[in-house]
C-alpha positions as a printed Julia matrix, in Angstrom:
102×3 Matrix{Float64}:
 -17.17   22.54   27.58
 -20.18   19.85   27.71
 -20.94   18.79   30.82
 -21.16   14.74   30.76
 -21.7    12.83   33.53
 -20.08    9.12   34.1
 -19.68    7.07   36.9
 -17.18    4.59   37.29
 -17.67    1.61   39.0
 -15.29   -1.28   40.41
 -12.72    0.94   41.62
 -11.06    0.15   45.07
 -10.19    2.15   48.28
  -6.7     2.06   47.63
  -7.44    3.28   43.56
  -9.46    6.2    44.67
  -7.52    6.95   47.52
  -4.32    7.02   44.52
  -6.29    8.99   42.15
  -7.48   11.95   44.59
  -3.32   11.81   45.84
  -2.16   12.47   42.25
  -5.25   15.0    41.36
  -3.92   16.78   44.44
  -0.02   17.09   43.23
  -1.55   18.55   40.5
  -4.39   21.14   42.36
  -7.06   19.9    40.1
 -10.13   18.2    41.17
 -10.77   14.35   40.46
 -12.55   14.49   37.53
 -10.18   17.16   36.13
  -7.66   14.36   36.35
 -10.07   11.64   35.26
 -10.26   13.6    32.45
  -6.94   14.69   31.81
  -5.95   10.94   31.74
  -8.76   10.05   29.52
  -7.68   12.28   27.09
  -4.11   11.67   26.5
  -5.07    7.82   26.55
  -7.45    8.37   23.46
  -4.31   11.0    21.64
  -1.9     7.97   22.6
  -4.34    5.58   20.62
  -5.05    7.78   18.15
  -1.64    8.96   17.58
  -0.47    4.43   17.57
  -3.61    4.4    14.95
  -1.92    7.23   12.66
   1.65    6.1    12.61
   0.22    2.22   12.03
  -1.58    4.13    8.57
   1.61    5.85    7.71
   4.53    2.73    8.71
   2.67    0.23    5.84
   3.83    2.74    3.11
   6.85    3.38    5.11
   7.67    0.21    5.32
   6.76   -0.69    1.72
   9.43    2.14    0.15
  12.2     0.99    2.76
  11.73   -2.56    0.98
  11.81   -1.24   -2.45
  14.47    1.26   -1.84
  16.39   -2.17   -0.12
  15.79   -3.92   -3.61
  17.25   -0.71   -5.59
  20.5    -1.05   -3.58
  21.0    -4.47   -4.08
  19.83   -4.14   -7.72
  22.41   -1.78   -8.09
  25.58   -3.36   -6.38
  24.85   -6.59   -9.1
  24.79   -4.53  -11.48
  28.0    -3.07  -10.61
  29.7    -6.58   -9.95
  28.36   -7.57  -13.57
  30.28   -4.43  -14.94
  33.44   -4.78  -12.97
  33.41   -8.21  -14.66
  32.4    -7.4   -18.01
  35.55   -4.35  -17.84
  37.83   -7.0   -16.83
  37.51   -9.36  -19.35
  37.72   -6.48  -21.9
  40.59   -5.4   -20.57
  41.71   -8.65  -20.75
  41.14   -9.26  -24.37
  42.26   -5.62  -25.37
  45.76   -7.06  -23.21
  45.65  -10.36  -25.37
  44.98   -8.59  -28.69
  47.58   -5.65  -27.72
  50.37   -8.77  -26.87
  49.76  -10.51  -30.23
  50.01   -6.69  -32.11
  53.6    -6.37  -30.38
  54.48   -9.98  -30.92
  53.66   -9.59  -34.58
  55.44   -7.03  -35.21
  58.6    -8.95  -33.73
């Protein structure tokens, strides 16, 4: 591994004083932790960055696949309707064919 070195200014008593407590719980030095935290901060942001790319396509086939449906159900209301007024007029024609023949 590299060997960087940073310094990190503005941090309190009680800040360090936290930081060397949890670096302890864990039996890693400061900077271990330091960098421990670091890291999963950037994966965090980098894994928000990734699922931001991949939710606007997401997002975009949930709509359309929304539209399908509700394409689809008018279309089955229009044929429901269109069936019953055949059925109708097949009733109608099928009444005047018996009534004829009377």
């Amino acid at each position: 591994m590299e060997s960087n070195r940073l310094n990190i200014r503005g941090l309190n008593d009680q800040q360090i004083s936290w930081l060397k407590q949890e670096a302890d719980k864990r039996k890693i030095s400061v900077s271990a932790y330091m960098l421990m935290v670091l890291e999963e901060h950037i994966a965090q942001k980098e894994k928000q960055q990734a699922e931001l790319i991949l939710s606007s396509p997401l997002n975009e086939l949930i709509e359309a696949s929304n539209r399908a449906v509700q394409t689809q159900n008018a279309n089955t209301v229009a044929i429901g309707e269109m069936l019953k007024e055949m059925t109708e007029q097949i009733t109608d024609r099928l009444s005047r064919i018996e009534n004829s023949k009377n």
